[in-house]
C-alpha positions in Angstrom: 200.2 27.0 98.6 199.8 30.4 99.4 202.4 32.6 97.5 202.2 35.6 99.9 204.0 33.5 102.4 206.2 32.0 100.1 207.7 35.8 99.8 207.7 36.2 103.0 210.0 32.8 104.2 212.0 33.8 100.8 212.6 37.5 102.2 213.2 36.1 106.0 215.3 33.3 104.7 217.2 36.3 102.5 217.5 39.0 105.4 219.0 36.6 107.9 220.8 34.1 105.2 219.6 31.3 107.4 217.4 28.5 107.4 217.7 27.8 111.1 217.3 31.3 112.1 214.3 32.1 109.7 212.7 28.5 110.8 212.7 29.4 114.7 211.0 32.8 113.9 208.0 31.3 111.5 208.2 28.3 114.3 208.9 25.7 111.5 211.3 23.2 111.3 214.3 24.1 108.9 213.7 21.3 106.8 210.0 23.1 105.8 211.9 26.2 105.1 214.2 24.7 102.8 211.6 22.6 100.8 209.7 25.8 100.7 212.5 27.8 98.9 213.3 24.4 96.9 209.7 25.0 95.4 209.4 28.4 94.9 213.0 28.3 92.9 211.6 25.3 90.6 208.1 27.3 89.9 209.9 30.5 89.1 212.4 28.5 87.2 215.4 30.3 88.6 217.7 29.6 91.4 217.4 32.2 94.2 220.5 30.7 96.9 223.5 29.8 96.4 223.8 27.1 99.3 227.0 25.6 100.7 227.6 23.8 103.8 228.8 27.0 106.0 226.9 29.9 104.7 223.7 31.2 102.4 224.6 33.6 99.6 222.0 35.2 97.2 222.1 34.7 93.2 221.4 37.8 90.8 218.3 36.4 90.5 217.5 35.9 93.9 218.5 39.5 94.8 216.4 41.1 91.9 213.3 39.1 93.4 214.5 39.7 97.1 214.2 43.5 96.0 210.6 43.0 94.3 209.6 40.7 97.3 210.4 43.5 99.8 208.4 46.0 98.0 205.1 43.3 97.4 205.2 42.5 100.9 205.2 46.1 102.3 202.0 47.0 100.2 200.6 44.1 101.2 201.1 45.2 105.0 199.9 48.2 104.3 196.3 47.0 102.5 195.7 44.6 105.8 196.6 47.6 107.9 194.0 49.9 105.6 191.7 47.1 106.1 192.1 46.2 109.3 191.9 50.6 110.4 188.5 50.2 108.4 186.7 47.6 110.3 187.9 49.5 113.9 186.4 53.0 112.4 184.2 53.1 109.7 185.5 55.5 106.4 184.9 56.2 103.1 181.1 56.0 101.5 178.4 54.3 102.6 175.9 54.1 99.9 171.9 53.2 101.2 168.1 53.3 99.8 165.4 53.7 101.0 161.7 54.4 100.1 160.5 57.9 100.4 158.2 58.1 103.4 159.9 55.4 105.4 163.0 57.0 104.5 161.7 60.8 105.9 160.8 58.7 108.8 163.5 56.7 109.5 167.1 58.2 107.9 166.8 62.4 108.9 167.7 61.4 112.7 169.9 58.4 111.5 172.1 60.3 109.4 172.4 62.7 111.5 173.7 60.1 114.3 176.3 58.5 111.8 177.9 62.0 110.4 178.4 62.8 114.2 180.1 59.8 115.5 181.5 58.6 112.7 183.8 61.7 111.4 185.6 59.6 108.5 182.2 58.3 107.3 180.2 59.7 104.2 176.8 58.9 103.0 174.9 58.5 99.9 171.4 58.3 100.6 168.9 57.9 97.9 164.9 57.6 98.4 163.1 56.1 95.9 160.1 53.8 95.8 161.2 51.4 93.4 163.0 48.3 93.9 166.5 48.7 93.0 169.0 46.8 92.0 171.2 46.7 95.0 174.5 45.0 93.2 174.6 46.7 90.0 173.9 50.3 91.6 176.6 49.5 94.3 174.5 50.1 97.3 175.8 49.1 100.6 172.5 48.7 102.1 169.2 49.4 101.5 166.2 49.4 103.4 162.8 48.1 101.5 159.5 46.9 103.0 159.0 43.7 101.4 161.9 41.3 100.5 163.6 41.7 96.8 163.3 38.7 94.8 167.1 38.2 94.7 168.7 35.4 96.3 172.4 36.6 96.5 170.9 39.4 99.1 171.2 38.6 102.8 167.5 39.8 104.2 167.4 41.1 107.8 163.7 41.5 109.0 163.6 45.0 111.3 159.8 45.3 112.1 156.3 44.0 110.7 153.6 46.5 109.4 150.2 45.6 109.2 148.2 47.1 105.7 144.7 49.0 106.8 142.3 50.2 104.5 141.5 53.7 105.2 139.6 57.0 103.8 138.6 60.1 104.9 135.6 60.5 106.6 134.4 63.7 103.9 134.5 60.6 101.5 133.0 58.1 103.7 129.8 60.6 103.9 129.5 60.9 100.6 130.2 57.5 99.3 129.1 55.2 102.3 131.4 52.6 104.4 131.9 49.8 103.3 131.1 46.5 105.1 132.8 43.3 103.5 135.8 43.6 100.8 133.4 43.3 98.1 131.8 46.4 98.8 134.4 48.1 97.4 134.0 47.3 94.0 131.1 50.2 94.3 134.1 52.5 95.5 137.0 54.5 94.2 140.0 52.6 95.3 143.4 54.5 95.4 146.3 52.3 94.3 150.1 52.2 95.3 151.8 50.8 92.8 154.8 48.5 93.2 155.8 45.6 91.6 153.3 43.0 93.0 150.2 45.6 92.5 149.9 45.3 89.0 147.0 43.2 88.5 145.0 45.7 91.7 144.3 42.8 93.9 144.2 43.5 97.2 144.1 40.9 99.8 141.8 39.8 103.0 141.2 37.4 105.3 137.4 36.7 105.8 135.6 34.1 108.0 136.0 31.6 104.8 139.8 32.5 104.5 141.9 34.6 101.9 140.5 36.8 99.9 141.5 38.6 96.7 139.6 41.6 95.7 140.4 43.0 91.9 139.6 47.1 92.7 138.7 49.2 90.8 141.2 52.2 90.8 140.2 56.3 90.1 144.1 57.1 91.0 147.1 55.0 91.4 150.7 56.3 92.4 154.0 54.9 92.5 154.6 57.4 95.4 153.9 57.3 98.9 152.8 61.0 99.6 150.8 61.4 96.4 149.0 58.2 97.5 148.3 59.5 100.7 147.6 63.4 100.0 144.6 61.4 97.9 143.2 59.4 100.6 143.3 62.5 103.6 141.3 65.1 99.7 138.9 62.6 100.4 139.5 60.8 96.6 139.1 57.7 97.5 140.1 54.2 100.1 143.4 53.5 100.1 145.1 50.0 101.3 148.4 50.7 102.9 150.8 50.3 105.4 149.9 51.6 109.0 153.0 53.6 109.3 152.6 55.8 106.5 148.8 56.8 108.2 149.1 56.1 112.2 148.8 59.8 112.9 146.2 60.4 110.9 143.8 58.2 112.1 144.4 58.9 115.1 144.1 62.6 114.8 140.7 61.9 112.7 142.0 62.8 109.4 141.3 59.8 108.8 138.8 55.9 109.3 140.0 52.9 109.3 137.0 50.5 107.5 136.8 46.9 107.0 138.8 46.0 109.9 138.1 42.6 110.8 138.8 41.8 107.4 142.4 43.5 107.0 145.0 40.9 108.5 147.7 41.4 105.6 151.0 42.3 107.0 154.2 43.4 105.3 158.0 43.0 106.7 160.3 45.8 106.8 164.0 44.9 105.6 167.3 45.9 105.4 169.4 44.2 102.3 172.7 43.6 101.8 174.7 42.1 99.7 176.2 38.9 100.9 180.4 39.1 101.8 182.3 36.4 103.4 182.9 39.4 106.0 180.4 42.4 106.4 182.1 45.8 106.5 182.0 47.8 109.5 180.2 51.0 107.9 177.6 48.4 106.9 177.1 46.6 110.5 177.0 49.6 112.0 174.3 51.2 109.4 172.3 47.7 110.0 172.4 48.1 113.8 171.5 51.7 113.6 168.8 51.6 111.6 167.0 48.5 113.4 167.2 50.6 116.6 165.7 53.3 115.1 162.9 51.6 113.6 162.2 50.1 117.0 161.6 54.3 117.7 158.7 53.9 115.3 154.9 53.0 116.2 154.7 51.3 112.9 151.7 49.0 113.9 148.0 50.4 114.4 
């Protein structure tokens, strides 16, 4: 039985000393109401009415608790309104991750968009390339691409980015272009790493299926524009996500190599934890940023 709306038959019941009366406004039958109060006097062990054939009279104890009730009641009006004004206008902090050159990409014009139309919203944005633990660093949202190996996480794919193997062409000159992923066990490979790079394998699809190439690695970073200052100095091949080098290769700063071979893709995702009922600032964050990813030429 929910003891919320015990207080509030008790406090009707109380306020218009009436079964019949308080019955016809909670659109019960009097008989409910009665058993109701009958209950809630034998759990709190104390009897709250004094009843009589003609008229309803409150006990000492039934006037301390109608005092108590009045006061639980109005705070709990006042937490559904707080709630309630939060879901129709998005306030308070909204914490979100991101990595660091999808974030420059993506957040810059989205933060900008939230601030403006959302005046009682603030935002903690952090970039990082690491997974993070979403829960225990009480993130609203964050954006990764790949999903986190956490179950209690509601995934929403955004967009699909395709990985291309790419160097400059001052290193292509020098060091020759590769023609099948074994090649570039003769080359210097630069290596992101995250989480499932550890072991430097980097995956193809040949004419024979899958293949996993163990490269060999000059440089490895766990961040995106270190990564990528290396491939455009001409330090080595690089096997990354389009996004983070469409302009370049189209401007020539950079080649694409071993194309027929490089069919690995990678989803982009927002995370959030999963709530009976998602917050506004949260839905609204989730919406935003899969329209602005949709801005993005993220495939080659």
């Amino acid at each position: 039985m929910n003891r919320t709306e015990d207080l509030r038959v008790f406090a009707l019941v109380a306020k218009t000393m009436s079964f019949t009366k308080a019955a016809q406004q909670l659109g019960a039958s009097r008989s409910v109401i009665s058993k109701r109060i009958t209950q809630l006097e034998d759990r709190l062990g104390a009897r709250l009415l004094n009843r009589t054939t003609r008229r309803l009279s409150l006990t000492e104890a039934g006037q301390t608790f109608f005092g108590h009730c009045a006061d639980i009641l109005t705070a709990v009006d006042e937490a559904e309104s707080v709630i309630k004004e939060m879901h129709m206008r998005p306030s308070g902090l909204l914490k979100i991750s991101a990595p660091v050159f999808l974030g420059q990409l993506l957040m810059p014009p989205l933060v900008e968009d939230m601030l403006k139309r959302y005046p009682d919203l603030s935002l903690d944005l952090q970039l990082e390339d690491e997974f993070v633990d979403v829960v225990g660093n009480g993130y609203d949202a964050v954006v990764r691409v790949g999903v986190l190996a956490d179950s209690s996480l509601v995934a929403r794919r955004l967009a699909t980015t395709r990985l291309v193997a790419c160097a400059s062409p001052k290193y292509l000159q020098r060091h020759g272009v590769p023609k099948k992923p074994e090649d570039l066990l003769q080359h210097d490979c630069i290596m992101l790493t995250t989480p499932d790079s550890q072991f430097q394998l980097w995956r193809f699809h040949g004419p024979r299926g899958p293949l996993s190439i163990r490269v060999p690695t000059r440089f490895r970073s766990n961040n995106d524009f270190s990564l990528k200052e290396a491939v455009i100095l001409g330090h080595g091949i690089a096997y990354i996500p389009t996004f983070m080098v469409n302009r370049d290769i189209q401007t020539g700063r950079l080649q694409t190599v071993l194309d027929r071979y490089c069919q690995e893709e990678r989803g982009i995702y927002v995370l959030y934890p999963q709530q009976r009922k998602l917050p506004l600032k949260v839905k609204l964050f989730v919406d935003t940023v899969s329209k602005r990813i949709k801005e993005l030429d993220l495939t080659l």
